[in-house]
C-alpha positions in Angstrom: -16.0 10.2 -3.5 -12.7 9.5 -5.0 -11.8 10.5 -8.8 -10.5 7.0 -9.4 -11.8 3.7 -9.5 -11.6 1.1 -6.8 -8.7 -1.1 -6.0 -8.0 -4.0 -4.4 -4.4 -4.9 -3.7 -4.0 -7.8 -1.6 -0.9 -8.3 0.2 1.4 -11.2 -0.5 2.5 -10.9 3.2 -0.8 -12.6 4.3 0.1 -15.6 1.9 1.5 -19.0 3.0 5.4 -17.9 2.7 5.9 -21.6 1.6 3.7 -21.1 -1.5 4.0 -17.9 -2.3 3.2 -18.4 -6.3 -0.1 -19.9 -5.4 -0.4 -17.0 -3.6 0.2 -14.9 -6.2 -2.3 -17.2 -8.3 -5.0 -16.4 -6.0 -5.1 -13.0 -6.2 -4.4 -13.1 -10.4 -7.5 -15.9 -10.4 -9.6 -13.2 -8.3 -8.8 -10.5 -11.4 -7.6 -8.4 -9.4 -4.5 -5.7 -11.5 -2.6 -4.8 -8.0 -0.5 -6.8 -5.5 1.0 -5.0 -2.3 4.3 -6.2 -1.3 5.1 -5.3 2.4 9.3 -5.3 2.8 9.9 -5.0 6.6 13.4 -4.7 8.2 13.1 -5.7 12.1 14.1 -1.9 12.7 11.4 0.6 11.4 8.8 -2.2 12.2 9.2 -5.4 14.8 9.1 -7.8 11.9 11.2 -9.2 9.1 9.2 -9.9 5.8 11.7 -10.8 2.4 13.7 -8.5 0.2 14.7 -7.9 -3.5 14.9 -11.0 -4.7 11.5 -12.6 -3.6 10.1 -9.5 -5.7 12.3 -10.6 -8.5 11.2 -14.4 -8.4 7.2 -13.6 -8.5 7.9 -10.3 -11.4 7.7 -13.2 -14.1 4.4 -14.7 -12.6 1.8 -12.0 -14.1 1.7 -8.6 -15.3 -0.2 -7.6 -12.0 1.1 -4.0 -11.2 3.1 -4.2 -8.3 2.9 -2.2 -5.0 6.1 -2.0 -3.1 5.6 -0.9 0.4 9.3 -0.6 2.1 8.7 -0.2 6.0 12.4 0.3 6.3 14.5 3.0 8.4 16.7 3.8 5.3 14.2 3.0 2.4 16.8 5.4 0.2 19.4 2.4 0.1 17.0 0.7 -1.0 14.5 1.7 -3.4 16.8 1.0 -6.9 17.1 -2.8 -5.9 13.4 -2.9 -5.5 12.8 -0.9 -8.7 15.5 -3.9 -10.6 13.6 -6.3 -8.9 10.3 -5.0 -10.6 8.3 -2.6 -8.3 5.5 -0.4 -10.6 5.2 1.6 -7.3 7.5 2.2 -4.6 6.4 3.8 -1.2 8.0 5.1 1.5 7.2 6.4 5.3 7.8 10.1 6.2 8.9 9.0 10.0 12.5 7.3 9.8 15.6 10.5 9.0 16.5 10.4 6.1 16.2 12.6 2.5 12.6 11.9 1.6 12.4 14.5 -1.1 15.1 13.1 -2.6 14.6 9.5 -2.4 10.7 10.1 -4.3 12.5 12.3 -6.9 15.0 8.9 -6.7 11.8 6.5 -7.2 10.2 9.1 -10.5 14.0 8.7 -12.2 14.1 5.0 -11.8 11.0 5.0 -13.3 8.5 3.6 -10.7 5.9 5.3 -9.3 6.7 7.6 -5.8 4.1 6.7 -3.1 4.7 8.4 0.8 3.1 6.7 3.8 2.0 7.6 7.4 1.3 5.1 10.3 -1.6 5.6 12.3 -0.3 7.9 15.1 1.3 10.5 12.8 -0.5 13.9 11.6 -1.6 14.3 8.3 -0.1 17.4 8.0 3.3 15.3 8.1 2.2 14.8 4.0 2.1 18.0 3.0 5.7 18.7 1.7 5.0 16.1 -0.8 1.8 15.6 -2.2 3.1 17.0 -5.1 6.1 14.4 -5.8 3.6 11.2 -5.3 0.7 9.4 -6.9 -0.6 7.6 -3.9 -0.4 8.6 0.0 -1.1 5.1 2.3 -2.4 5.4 5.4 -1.9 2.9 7.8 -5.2 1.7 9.4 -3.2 0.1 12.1 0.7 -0.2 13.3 2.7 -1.4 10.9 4.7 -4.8 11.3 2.2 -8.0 11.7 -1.4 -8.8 9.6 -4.8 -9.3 11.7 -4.6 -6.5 13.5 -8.0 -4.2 13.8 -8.4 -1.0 12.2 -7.9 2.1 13.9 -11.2 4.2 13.0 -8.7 7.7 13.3 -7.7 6.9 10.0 -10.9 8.3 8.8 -10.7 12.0 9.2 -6.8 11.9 7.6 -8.7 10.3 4.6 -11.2 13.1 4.6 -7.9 15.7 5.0 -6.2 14.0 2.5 -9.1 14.0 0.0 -9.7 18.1 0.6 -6.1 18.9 0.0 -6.4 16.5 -3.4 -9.6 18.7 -4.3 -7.6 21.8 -3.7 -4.3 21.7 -5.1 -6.2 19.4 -8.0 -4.2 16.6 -7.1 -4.4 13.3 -9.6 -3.7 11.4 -5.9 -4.5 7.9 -5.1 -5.5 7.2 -1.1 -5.1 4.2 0.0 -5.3 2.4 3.1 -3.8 -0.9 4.7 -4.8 -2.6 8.0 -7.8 -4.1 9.5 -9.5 -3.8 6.4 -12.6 -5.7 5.6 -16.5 -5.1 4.3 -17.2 -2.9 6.6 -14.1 -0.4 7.3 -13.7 -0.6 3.8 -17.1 1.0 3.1 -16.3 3.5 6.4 -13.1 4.6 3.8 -14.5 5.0 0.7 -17.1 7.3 2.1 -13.7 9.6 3.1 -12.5 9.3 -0.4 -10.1 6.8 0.0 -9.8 4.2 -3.3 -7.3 1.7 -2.9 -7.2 -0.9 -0.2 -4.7 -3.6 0.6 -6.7 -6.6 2.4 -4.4 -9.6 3.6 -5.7 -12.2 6.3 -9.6 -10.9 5.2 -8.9 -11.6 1.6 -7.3 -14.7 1.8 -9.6 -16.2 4.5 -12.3 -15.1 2.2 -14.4 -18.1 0.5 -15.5 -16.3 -2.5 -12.8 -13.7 -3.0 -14.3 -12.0 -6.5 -17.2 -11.4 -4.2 -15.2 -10.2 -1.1 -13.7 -8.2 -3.8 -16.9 -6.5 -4.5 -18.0 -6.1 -1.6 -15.0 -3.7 -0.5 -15.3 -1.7 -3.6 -19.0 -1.3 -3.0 -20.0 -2.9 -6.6 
């Protein structure tokens, strides 16, 4: 089992983008300390989401820690807008080209948190050059780009790899996973070692979210 406690961080994506502070009211109402923020740029993923500014406009809303997610081809360009605009955590994809050593030593000096991401087809071993420079590693649970999709259960032996190389080098690492996640896939992680989730169509679908809430961190 993980070191850490169990978090929930829904994603705002899954909101109505017409409402997005009652959105963001939901998930403050549920108690909950995280919100993921999903930035997508129509290149790296087949889907546009918002940018800087939308971060920006909710930052005032709560002191919920926020969980910047930048599916973005150059996420480098990027990350010190996102970091103005509020981020807590900022994490970025090993696929695209680009300086990724760099752009988490970039994230640390700015003063968010470095995070580094994987989608679902790419080896774990693709983490290794930076476990060291970040506090979380996401694994995406399913192809990044659009919400409801279902989780792809191969997720679950890069959470068991991830957790063994956290034991080993004594890493203070955050897993967390995003996509397809509900009750049951959630409990399939945590047995792994994962201990952050971001839920967005299954949490805001759910009728009694401090209950959904509990039920994917298994209290």
């Amino acid at each position: 089992m993980s070191p850490h406690p169990c978090i929930l961080a829904p994603s705002i994506l899954a909101a109505n983008h017409t409402r997005l502070a009652e959105g963001f009211q939901i998930i403050a109402e549920a108690g909950l300390p995280w919100v993921h923020l999903d930035i997508m740029d129509g290149h790296f993923v087949p889907n546009l989401s918002f940018g800087p500014q939308v971060v920006a406009d909710l930052r005032p809303l709560g002191k919920q820690y926020f969980d910047v997610h930048l599916m973005l081809d150059n996420p480098h360009l990027y990350v010190e807008a996102f970091a103005k605009a509020g981020a807590q955590s900022i994490t970025i994809h090993t696929e695209p080209d680009y300086p990724i050593e760099q752009t988490l030593e970039h994230i640390r000096a700015l003063g968010c948190e470095p995070a580094i991401c994987i989608n679902p087809h790419t080896p774990a071993e693709d983490l290794l050059p930076y476990l060291h420079h970040v506090h979380m590693v996401l694994l995406m649970s399913v192809q990044p780009g659009f919400g409801g999709q279902s989780f792809q259960s191969n997720v679950l032996d890069k959470i068991s790899q991830v957790d063994l190389w956290r034991k080993e080098m004594s890493l203070d690492l955050r897993i967390e996973v995003d996509g397809g996640i509900n009750i049951e896939t959630a409990r399939l992680c945590r047995e792994r070692g994962a201990d952050t989730f971001v839920a967005g169509t299954a949490f805001f679908k759910a009728a009694d979210k401090k209950q959904f809430v509990r039920d994917i961190c298994g209290q």
